[in-house]
C-alpha positions as semicolon CSV with decimal commas, in nm:
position;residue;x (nm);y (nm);z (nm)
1;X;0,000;0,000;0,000
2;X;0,105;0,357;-0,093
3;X;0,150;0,572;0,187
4;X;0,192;0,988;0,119
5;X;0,215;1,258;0,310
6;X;-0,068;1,452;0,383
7;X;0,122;1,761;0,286
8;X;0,177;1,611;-0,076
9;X;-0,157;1,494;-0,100
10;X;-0,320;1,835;-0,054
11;X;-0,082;1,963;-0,337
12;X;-0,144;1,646;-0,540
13;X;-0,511;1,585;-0,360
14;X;-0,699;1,501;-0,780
15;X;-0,385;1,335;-0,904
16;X;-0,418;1,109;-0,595
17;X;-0,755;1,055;-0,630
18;X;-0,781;1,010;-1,022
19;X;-0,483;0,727;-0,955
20;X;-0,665;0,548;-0,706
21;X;-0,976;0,528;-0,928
22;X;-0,778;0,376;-1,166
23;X;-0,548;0,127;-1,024
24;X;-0,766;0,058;-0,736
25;X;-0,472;0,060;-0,520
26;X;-0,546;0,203;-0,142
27;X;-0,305;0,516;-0,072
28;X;-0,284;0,600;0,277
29;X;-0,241;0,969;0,367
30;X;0,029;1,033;0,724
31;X;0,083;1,305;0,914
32;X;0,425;1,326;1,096
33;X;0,493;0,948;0,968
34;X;0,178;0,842;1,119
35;X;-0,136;0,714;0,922
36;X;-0,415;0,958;0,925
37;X;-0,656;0,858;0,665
38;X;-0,690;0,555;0,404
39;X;-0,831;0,680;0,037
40;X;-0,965;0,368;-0,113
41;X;-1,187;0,323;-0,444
42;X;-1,577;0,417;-0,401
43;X;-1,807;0,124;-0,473
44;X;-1,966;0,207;-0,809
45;X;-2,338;0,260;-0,731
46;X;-2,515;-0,010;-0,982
47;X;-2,850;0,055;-0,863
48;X;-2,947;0,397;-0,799
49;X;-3,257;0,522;-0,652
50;X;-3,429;0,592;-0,926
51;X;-3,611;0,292;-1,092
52;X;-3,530;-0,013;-0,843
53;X;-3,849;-0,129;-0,801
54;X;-3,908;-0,141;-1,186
55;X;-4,063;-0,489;-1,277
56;X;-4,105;-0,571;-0,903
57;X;-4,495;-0,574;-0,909
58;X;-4,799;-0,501;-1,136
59;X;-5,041;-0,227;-1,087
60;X;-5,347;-0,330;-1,139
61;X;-5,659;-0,122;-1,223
62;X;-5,767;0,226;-1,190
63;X;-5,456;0,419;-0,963
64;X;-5,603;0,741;-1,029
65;X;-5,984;0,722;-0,940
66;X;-6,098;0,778;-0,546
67;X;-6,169;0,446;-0,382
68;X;-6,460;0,642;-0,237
69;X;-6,713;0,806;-0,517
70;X;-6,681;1,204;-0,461
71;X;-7,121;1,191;-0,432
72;X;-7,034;1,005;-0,092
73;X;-6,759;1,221;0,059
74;X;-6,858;1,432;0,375
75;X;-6,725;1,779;0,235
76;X;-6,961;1,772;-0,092
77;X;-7,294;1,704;0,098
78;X;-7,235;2,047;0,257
């Protein structure tokens, strides 16, 4: 594992960054010789939040229409 200094990787901080994306190699970032932080590849985000429950169920019927008729809601008899 690559260690740095943390001095070096502020001046180097997207160089760092953009070759741990790529090699996938750990870098660890010191401070006076001793470890501080560890940067490490993200975990690529397959599934986002948008569209996971696509083909998960069926909707069946009317989604849009009141289960109750509007003639039998309280408010409109008054």
């Amino acid at each position: 594992m690559r260690k740095i200094s943390a001095g070096l990787f502020k001046a180097q901080c997207l160089k760092v960054m953009s070759e741990v994306k790529a090699t996938g190699e750990p870098v660890t970032v010191t401070k006076r010789g001793k470890p501080v932080v560890k940067v490490v590849p993200a975990e690529s985000d397959a599934e986002g939040i948008f569209g996971f429950l696509a083909d998960k169920f069926d909707i069946t019927g009317d989604i849009e229409s009141p289960l109750i008729p509007a003639r039998k809601w309280k408010i409109t008899r008054e």
